[in-house]
C-alpha positions as CSV (number, residue, x, y, z in Angstrom):
1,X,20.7,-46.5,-24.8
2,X,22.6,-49.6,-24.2
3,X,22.3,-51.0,-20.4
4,X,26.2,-51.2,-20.6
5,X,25.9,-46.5,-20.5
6,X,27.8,-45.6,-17.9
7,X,27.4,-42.0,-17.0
8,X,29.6,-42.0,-14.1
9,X,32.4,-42.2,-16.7
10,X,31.0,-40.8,-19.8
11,X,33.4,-38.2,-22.1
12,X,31.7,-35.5,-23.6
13,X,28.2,-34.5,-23.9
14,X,26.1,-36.7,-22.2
15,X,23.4,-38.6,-25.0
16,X,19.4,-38.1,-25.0
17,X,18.1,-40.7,-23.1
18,X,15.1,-40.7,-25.4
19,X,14.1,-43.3,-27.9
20,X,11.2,-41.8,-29.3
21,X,8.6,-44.1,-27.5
22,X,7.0,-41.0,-25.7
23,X,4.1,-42.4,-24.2
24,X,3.6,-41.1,-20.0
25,X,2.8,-44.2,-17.6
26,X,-0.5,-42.8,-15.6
27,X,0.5,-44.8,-12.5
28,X,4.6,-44.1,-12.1
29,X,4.2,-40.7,-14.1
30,X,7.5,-41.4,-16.1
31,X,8.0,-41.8,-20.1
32,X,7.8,-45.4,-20.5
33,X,10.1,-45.2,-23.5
34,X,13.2,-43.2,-21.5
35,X,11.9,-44.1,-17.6
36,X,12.2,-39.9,-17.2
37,X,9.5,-37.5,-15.5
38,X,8.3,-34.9,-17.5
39,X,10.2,-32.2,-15.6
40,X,13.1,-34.0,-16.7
41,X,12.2,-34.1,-20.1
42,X,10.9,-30.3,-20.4
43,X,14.3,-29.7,-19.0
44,X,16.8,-32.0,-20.6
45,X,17.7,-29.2,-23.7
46,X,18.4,-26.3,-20.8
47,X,20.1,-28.5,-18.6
48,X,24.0,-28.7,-17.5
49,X,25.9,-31.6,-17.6
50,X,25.5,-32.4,-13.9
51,X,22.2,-32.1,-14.5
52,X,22.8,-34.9,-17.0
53,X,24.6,-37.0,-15.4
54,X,21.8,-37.1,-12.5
55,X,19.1,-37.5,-14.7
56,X,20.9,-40.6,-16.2
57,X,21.7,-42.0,-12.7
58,X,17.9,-41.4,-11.8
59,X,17.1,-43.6,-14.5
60,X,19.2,-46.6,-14.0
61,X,18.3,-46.7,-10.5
62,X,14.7,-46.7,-11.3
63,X,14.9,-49.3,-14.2
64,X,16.8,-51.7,-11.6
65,X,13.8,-51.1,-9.1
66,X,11.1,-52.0,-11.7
């Protein structure tokens, strides 16, 4: 996903943050490919979209900290 997604203002269904790199970083325990946990990633399909949203803010926050 582009760095320009903005999920605070996203319309509709909230995108897959996945792009099929799936490999799990030993040290920081998240996807290296999507920056996700694996909870979050067992639970994207199930989740609502404020569950989404989160998930996506989670991630942008962590790829600015890196």
């Amino acid at each position: 996903m582009q760095e320009s997604f903005d999920p605070h203002h996203h319309q509709g269904p909230l995108p897959s943050p996945c792009i099929s790199l799936c490999v799990m970083d030993p040290d920081s325990r998240l996807c290296q490919g999507c920056s996700r946990t694996i909870d979050e990633i067992i639970g994207w399909s199930a989740a609502g979209h404020e569950r989404k949203r989160a998930i996506w803010i989670a991630i942008q926050e962590r790829r600015r900290a890196a």
